[in-house]
OpenMM code with the backbone's topology and positions (N, CA, C; nanometers):
from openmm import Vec3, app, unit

residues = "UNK UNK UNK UNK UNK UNK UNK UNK UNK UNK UNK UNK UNK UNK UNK UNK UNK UNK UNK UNK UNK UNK UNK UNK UNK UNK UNK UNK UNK UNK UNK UNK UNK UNK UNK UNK UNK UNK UNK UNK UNK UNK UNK UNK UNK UNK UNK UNK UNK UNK UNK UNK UNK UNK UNK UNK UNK UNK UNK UNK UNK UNK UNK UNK UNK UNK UNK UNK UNK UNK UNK UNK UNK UNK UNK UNK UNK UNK UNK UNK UNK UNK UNK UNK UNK UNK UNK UNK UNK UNK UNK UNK UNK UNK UNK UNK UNK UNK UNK UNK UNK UNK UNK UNK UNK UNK UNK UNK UNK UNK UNK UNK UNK UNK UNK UNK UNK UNK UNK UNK UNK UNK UNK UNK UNK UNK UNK UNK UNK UNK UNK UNK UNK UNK UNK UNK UNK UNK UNK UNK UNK UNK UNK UNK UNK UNK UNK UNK UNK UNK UNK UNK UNK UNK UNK UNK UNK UNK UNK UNK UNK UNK UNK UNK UNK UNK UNK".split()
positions = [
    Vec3(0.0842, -0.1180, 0.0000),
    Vec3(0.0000, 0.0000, 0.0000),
    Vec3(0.0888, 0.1245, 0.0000),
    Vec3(0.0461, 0.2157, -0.0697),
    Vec3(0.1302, 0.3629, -0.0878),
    Vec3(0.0918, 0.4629, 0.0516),
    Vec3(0.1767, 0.4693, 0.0868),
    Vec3(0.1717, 0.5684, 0.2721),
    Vec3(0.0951, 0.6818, 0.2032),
    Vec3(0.1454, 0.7190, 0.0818),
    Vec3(0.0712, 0.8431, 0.0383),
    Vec3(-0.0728, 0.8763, -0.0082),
    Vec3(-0.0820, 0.7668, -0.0522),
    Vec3(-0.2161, 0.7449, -0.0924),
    Vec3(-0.3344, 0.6952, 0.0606),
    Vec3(-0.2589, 0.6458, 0.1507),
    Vec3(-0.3363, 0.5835, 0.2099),
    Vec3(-0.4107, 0.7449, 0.2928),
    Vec3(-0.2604, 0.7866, 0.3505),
    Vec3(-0.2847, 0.9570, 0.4499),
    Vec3(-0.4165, 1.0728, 0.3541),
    Vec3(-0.3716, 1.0439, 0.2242),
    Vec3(-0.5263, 1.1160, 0.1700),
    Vec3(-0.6198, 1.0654, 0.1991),
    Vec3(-0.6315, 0.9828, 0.1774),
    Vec3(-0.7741, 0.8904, 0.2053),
    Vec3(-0.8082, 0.8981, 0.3916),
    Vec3(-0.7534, 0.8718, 0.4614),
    Vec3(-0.7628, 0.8890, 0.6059),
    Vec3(-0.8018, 1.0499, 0.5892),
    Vec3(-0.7030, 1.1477, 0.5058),
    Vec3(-0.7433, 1.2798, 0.5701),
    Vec3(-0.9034, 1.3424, 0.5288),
    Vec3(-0.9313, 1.2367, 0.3888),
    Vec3(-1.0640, 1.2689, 0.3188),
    Vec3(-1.1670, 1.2243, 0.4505),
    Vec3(-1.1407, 1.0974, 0.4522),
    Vec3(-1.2347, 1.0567, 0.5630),
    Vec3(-1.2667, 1.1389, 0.6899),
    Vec3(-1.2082, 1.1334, 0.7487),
    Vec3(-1.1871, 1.2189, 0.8700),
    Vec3(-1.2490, 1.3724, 0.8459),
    Vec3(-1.2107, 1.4247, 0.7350),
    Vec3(-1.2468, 1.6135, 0.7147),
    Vec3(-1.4005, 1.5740, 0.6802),
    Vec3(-1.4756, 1.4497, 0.5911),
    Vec3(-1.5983, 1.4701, 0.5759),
    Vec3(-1.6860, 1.4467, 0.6994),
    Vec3(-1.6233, 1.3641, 0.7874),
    Vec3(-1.7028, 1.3089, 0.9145),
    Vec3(-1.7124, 1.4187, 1.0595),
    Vec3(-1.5854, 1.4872, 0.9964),
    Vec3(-1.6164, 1.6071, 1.0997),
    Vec3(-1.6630, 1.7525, 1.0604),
    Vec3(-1.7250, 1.7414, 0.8978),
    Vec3(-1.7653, 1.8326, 0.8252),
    Vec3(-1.9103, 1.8976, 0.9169),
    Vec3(-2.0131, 1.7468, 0.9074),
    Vec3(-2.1450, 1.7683, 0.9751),
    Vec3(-2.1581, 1.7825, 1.0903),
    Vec3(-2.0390, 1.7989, 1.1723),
    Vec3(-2.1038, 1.8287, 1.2901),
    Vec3(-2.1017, 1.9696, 1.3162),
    Vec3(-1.9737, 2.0435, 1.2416),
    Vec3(-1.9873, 2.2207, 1.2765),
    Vec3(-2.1096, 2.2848, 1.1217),
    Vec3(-2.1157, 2.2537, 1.0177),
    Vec3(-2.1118, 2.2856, 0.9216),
    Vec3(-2.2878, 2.2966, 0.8954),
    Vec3(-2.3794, 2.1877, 0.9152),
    Vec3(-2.5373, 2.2330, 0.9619),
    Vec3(-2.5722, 2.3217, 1.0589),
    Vec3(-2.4437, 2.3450, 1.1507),
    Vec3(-2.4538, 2.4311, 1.2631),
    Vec3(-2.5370, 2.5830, 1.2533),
    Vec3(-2.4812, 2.6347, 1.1185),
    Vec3(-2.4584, 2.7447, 1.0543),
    Vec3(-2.5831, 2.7730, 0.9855),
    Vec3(-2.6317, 2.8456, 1.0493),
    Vec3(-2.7580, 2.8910, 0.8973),
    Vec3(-2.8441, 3.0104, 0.9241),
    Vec3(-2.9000, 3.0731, 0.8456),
    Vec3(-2.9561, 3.1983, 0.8199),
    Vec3(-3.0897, 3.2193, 0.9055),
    Vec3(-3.1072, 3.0897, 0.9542),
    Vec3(-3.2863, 3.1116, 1.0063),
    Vec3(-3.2934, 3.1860, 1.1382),
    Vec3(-3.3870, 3.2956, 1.0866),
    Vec3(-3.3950, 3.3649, 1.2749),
    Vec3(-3.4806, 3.2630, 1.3849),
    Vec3(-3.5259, 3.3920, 1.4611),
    Vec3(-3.5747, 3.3091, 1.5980),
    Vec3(-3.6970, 3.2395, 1.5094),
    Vec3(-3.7675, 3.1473, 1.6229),
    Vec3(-3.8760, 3.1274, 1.5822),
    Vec3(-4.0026, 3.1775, 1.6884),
    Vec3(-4.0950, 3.1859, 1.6829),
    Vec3(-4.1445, 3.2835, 1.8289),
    Vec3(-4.1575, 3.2546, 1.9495),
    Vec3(-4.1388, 3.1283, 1.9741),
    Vec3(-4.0806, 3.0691, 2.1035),
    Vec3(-3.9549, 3.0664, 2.1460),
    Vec3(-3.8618, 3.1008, 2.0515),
    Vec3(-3.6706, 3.0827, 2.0893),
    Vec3(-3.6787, 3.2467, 2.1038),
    Vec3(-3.6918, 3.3508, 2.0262),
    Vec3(-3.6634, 3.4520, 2.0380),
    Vec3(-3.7406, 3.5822, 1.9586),
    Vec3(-3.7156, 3.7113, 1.9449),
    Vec3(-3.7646, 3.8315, 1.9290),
    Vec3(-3.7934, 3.7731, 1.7801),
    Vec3(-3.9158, 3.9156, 1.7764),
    Vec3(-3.9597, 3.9149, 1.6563),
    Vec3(-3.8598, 4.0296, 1.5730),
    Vec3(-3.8459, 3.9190, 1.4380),
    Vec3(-3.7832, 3.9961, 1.3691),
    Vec3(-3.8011, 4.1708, 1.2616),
    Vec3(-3.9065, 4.1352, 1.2673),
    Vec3(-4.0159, 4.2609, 1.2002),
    Vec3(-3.9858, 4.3817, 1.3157),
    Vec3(-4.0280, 4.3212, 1.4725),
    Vec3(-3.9663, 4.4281, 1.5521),
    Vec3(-3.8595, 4.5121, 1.5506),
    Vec3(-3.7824, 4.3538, 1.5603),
    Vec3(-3.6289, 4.4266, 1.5926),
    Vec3(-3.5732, 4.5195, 1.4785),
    Vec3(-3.6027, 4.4772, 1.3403),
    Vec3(-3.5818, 4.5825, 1.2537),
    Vec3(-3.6586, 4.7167, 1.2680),
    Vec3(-3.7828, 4.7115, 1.3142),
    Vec3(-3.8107, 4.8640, 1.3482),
    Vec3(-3.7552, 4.9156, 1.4717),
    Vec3(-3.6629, 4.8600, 1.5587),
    Vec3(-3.6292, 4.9245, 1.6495),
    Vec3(-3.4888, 4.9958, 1.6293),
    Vec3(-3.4028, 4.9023, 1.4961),
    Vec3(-3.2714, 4.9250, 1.4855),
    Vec3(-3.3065, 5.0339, 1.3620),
    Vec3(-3.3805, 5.0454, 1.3058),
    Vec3(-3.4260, 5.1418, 1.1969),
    Vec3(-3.4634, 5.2418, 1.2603),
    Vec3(-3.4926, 5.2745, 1.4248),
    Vec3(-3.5216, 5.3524, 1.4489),
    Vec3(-3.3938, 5.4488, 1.5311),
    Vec3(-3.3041, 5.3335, 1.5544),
    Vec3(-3.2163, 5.3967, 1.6066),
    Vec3(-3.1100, 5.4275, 1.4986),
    Vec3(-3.0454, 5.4077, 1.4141),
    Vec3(-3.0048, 5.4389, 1.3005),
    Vec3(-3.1170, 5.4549, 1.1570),
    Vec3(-3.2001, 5.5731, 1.1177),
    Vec3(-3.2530, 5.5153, 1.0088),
    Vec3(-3.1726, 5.5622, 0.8761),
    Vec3(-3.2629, 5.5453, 0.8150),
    Vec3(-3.1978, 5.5313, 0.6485),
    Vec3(-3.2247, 5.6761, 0.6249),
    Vec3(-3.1512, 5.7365, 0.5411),
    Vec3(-3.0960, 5.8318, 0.4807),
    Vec3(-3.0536, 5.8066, 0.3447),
    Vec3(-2.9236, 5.9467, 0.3250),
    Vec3(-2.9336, 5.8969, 0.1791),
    Vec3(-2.7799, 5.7455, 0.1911),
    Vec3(-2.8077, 5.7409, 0.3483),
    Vec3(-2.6696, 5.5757, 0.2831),
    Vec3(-2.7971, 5.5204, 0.4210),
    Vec3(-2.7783, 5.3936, 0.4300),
    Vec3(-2.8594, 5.2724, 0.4144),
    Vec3(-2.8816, 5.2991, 0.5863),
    Vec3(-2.9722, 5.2278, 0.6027),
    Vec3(-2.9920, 5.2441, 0.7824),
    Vec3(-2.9376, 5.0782, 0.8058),
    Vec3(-3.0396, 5.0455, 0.9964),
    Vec3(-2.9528, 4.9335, 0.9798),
    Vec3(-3.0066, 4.8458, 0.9650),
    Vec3(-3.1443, 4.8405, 0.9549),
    Vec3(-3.2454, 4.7581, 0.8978),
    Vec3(-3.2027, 4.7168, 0.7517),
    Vec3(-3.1652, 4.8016, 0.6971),
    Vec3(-3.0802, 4.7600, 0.5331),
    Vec3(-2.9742, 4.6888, 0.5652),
    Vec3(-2.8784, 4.7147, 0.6193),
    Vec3(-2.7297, 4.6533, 0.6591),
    Vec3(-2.7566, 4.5399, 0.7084),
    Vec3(-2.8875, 4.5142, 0.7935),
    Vec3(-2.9174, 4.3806, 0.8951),
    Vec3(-2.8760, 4.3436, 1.0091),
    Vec3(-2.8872, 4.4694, 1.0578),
    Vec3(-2.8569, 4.4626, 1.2099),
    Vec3(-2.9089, 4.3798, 1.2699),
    Vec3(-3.0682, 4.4054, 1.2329),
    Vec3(-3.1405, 4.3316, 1.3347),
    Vec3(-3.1214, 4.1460, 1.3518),
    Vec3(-3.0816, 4.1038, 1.1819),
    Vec3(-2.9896, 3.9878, 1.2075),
    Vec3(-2.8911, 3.9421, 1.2826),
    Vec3(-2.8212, 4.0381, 1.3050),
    Vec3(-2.6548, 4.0532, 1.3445),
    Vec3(-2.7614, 4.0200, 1.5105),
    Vec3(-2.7851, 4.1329, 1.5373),
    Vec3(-2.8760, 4.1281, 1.7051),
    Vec3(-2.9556, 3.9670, 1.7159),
    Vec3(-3.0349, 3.9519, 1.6383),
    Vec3(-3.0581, 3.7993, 1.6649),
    Vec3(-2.9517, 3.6905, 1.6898),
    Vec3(-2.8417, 3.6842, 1.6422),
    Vec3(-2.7439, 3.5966, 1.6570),
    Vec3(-2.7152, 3.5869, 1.7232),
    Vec3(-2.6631, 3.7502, 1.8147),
    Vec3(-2.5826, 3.7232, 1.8648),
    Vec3(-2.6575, 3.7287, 2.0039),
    Vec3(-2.7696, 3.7531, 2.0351),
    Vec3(-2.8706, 3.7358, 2.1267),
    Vec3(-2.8663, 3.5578, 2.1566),
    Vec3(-2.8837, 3.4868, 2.0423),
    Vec3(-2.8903, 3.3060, 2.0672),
    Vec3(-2.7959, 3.2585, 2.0849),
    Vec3(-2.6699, 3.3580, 2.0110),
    Vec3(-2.5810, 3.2415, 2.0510),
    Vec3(-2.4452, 3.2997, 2.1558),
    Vec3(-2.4676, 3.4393, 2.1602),
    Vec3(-2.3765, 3.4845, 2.2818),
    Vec3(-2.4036, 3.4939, 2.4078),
    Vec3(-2.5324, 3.5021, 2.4385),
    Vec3(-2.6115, 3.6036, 2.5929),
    Vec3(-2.6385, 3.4492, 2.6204),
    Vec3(-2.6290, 3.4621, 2.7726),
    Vec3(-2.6871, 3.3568, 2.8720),
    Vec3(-2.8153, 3.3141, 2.8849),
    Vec3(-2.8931, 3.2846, 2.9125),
    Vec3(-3.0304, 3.2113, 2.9045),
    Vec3(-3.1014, 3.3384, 3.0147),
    Vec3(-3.0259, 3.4102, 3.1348),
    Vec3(-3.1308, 3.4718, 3.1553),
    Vec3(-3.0653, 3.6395, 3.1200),
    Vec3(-2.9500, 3.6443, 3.0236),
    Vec3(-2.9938, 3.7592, 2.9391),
    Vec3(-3.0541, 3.7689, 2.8225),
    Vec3(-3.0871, 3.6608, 2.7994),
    Vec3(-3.2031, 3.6296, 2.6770),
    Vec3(-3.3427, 3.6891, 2.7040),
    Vec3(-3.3982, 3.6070, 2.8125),
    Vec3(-3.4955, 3.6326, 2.8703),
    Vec3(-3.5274, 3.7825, 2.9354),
    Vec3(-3.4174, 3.8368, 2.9736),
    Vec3(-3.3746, 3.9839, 2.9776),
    Vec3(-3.3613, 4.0741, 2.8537),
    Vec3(-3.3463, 4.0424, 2.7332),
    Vec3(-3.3734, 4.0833, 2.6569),
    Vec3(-3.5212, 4.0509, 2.5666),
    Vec3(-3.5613, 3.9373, 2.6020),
    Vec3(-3.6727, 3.9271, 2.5451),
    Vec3(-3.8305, 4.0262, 2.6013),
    Vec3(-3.7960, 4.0095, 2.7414),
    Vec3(-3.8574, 4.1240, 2.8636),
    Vec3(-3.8559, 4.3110, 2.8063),
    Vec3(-3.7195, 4.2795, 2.7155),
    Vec3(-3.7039, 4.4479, 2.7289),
    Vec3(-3.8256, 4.4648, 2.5590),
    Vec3(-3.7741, 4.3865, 2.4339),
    Vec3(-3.8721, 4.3505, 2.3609),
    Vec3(-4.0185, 4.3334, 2.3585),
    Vec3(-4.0894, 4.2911, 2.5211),
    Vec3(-4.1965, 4.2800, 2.4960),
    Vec3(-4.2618, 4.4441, 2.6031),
    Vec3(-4.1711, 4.4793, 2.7040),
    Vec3(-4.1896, 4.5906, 2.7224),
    Vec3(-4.2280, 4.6665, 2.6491),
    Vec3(-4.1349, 4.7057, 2.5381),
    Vec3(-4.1682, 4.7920, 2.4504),
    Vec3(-4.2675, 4.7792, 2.3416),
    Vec3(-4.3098, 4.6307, 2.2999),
    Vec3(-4.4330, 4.6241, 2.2590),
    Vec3(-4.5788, 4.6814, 2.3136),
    Vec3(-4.5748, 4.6657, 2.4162),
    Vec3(-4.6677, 4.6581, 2.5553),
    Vec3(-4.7059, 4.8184, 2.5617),
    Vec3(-4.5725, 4.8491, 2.5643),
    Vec3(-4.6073, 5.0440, 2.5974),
    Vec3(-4.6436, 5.1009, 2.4643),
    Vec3(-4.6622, 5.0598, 2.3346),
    Vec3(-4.6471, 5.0846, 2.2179),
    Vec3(-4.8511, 5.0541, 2.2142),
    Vec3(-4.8358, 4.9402, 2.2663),
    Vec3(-5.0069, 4.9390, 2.2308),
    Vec3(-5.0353, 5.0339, 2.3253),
    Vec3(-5.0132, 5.0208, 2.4769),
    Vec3(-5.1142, 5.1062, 2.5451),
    Vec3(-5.0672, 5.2662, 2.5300),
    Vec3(-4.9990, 5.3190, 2.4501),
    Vec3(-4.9829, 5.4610, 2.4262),
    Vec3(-5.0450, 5.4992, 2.3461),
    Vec3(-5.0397, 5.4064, 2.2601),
    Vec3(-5.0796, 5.4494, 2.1105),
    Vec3(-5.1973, 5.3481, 2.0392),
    Vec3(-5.1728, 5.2092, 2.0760),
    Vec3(-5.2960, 5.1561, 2.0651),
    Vec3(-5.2801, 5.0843, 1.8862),
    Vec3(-5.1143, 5.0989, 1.8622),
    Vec3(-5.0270, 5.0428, 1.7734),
    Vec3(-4.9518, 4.9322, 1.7981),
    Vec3(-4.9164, 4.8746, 1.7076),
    Vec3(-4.7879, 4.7623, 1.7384),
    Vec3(-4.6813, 4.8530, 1.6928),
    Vec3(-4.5334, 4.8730, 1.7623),
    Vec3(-4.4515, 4.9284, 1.7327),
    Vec3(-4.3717, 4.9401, 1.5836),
    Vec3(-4.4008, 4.8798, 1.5079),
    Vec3(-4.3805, 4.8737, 1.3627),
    Vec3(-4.4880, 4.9896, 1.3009),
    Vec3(-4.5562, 4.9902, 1.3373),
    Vec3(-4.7204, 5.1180, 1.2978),
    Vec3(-4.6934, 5.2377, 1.2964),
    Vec3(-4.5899, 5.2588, 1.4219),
    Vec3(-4.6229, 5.4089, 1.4622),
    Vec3(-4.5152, 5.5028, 1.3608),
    Vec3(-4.5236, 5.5973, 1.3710),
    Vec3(-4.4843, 5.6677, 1.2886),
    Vec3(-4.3276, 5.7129, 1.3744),
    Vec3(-4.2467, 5.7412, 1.2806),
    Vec3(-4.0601, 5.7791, 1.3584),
    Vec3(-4.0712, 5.7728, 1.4740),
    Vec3(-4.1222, 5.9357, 1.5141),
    Vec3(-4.1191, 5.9928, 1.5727),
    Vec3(-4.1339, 5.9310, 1.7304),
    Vec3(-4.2791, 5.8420, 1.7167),
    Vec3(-4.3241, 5.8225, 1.8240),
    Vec3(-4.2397, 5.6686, 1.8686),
    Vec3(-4.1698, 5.6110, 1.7709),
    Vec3(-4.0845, 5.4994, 1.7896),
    Vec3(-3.9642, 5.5917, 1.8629),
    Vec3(-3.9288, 5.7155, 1.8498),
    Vec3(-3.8121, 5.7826, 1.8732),
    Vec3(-3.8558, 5.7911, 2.0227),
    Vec3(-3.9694, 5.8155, 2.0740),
    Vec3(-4.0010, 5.9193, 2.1760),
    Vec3(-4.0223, 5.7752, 2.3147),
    Vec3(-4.0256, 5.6419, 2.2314),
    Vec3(-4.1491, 5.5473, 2.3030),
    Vec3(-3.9344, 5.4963, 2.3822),
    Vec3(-3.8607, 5.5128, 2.2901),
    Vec3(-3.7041, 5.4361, 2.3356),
    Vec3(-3.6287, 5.5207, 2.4019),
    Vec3(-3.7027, 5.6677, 2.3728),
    Vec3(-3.6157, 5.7498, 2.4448),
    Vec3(-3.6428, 5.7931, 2.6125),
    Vec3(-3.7916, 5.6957, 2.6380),
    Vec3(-3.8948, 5.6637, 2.7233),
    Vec3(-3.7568, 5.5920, 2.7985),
    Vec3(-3.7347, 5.4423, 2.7119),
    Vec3(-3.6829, 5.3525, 2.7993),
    Vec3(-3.5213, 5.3914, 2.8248),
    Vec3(-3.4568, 5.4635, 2.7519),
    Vec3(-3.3373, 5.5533, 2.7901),
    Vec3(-3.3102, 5.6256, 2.8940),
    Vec3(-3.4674, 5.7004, 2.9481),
    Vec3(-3.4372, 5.8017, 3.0250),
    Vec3(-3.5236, 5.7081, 3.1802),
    Vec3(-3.5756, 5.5700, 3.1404),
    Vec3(-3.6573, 5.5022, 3.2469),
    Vec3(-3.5928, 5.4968, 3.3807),
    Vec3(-3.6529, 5.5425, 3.4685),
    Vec3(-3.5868, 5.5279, 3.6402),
    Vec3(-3.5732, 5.3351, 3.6920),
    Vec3(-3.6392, 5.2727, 3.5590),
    Vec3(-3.6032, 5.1134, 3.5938),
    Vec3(-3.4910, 5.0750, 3.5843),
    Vec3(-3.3734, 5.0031, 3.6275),
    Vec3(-3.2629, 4.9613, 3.5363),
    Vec3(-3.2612, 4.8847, 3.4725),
    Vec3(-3.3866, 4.7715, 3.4417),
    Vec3(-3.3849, 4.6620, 3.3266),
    Vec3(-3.4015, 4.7043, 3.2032),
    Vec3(-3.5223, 4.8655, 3.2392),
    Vec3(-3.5456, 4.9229, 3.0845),
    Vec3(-3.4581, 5.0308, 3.0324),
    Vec3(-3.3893, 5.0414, 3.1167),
    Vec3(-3.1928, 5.1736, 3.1001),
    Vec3(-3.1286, 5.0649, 3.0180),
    Vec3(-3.0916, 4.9320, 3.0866),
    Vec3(-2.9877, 4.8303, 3.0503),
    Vec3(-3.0342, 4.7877, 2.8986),
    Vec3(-3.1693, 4.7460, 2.8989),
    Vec3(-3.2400, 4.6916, 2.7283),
    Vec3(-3.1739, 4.7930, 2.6730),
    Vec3(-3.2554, 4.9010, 2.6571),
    Vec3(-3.1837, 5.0295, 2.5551),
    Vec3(-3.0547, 5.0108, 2.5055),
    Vec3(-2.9528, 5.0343, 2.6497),
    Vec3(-2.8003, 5.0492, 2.6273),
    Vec3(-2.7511, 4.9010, 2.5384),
    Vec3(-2.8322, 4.7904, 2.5660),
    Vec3(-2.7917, 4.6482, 2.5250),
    Vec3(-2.7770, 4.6975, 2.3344),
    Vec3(-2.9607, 4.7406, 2.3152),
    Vec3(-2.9851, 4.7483, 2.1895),
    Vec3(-2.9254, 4.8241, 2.1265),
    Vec3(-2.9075, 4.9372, 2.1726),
    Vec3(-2.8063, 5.0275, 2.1079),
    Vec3(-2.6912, 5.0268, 2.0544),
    Vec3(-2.6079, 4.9603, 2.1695),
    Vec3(-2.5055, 4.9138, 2.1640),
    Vec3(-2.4666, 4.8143, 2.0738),
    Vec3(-2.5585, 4.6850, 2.0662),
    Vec3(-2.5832, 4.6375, 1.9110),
    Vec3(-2.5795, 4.6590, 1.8182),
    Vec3(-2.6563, 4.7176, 1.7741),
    Vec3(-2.6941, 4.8073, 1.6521),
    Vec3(-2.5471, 4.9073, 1.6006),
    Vec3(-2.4932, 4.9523, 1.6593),
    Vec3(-2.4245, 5.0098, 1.6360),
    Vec3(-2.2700, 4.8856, 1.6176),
    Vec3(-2.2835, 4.8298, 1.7288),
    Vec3(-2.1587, 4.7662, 1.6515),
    Vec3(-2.1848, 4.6636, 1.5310),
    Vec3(-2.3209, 4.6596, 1.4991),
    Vec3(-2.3652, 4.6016, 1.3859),
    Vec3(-2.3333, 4.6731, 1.2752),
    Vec3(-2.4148, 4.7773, 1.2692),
    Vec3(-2.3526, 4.9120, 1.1547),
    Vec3(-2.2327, 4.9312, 1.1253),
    Vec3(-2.1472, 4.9205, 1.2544),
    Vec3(-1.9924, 4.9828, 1.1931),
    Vec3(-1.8952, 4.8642, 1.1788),
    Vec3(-1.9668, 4.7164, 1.1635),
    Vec3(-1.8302, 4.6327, 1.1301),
    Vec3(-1.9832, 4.5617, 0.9947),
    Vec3(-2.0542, 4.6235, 0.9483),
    Vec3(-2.0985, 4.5870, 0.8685),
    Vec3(-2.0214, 4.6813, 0.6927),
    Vec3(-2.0163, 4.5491, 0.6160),
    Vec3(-1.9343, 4.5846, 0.4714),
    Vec3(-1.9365, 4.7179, 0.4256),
    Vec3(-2.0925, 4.7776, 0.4200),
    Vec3(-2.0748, 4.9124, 0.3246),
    Vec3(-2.0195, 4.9821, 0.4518),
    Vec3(-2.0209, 5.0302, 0.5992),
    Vec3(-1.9528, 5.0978, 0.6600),
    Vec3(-1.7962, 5.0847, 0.6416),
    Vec3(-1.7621, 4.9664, 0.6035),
    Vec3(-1.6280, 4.9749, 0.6495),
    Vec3(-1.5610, 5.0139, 0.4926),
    Vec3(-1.6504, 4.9822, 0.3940),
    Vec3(-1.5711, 5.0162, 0.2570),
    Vec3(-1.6135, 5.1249, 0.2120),
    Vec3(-1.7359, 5.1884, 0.2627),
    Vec3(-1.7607, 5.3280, 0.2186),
    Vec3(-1.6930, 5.4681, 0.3259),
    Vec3(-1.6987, 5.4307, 0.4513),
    Vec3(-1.7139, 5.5107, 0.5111),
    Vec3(-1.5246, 5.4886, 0.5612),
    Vec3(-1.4467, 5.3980, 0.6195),
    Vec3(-1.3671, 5.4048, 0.6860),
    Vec3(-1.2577, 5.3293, 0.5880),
    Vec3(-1.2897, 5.3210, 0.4462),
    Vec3(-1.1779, 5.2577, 0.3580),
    Vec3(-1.1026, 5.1579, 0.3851),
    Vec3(-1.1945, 5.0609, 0.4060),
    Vec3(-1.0920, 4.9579, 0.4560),
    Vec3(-1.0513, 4.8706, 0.3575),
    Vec3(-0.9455, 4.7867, 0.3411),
    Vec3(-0.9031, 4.6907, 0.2803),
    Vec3(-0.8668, 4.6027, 0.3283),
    Vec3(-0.8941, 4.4477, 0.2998),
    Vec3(-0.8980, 4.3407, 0.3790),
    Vec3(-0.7220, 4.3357, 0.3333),
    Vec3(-0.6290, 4.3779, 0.3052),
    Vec3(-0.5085, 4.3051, 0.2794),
    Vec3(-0.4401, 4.4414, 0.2981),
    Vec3(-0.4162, 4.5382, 0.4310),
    Vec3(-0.3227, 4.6122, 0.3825),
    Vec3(-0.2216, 4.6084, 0.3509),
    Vec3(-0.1483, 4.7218, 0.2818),
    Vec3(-0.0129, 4.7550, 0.2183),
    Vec3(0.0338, 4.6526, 0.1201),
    Vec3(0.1352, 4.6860, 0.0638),
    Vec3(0.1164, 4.6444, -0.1170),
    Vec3(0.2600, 4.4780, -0.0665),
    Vec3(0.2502, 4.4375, -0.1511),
    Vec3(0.3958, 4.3352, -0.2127),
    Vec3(0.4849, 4.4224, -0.3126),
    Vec3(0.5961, 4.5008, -0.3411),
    Vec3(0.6344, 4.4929, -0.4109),
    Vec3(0.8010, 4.4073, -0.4507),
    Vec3(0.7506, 4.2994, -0.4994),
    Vec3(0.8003, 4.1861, -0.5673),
    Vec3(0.9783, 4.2062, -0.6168),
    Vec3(0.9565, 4.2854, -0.6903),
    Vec3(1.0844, 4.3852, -0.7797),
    Vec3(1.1804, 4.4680, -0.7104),
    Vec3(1.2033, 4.5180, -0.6164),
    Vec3(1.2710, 4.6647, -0.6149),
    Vec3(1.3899, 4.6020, -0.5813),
    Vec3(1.4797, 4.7116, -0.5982),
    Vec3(1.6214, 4.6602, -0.6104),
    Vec3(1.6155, 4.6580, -0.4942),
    Vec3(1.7802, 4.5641, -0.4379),
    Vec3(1.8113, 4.5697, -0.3292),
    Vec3(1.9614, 4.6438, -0.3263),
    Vec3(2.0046, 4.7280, -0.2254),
    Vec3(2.1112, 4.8232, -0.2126),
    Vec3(2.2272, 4.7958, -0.1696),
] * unit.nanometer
topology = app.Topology()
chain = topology.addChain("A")
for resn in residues:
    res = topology.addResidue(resn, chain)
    for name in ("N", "CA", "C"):
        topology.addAtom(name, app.Element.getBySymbol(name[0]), res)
């Protein structure tokens, strides 16, 4: 038997068998309404805290994706639930103010209903805010068009040059 031939074959084997266990891991699907926030929300909340202009808000960029993720798969089970609390809060005050679901209301009153829970004497509804915010924003600024429109980035800085004499 060829040693060489055999080590491919072992390494084929081995890379496909440990393919499926990280590799289904991975996938695009948000919450479902028992695991986590509604997504329709969370985009009007991150649209409200960055909106669109004439360059993209973050509902375009997909913050509110970025925030789902990292809500399931970073935060502890009872900052989940701590965030899911701050989510339905703000649903809650959205009907009984306005008698809307927070997606309905118009900017303004999405501006006025967070700036409610910003300035709240609670600290669960201070902490939600600062959580979401804080999201959103580091969603926006390590998202592609920020970093190639706005802060020029290039995934490979500074050049190779191959040629130049040596002295």
């Amino acid at each position: 038997m060829n040693r060489r031939s055999a080590l491919k074959n072992l390494s084929m084997v081995l890379g496909t068998t440990a393919l499926p266990s990280w590799a289904y891991q991975w996938n695009t699907q948000s919450f479902t309404a028992a695991q986590g926030p509604n997504t329709e929300l969370l985009g009007a909340v991150v649209n409200a805290i960055i909106p669109e202009t004439d360059s993209p808000g973050a509902k375009t960029i997909g913050a509110h994706l970025y925030i789902e993720r990292m809500v399931k798969d970073c935060m502890s089970k009872e900052d989940q639930q701590a965030f899911q609390n701050g989510l339905q809060k703000l649903v809650s005050s959205a009907l009984k103010n306005h008698q809307k679901t927070f997606q309905q209301l118009s900017s303004q009153d999405q501006i006025n209903l967070l700036t409610g829970l910003q300035n709240s004497s609670m600290p669960e509804d201070n902490q939600f805010f600062k959580r979401i915010k804080g999201l959103t924003i580091a969603s926006y600024t390590s998202s592609e068009y920020f970093l190639t429109q706005h802060r020029n980035y290039t995934i490979a800085p500074g050049f190779y040059h191959g040629c130049v004499p040596v002295q």
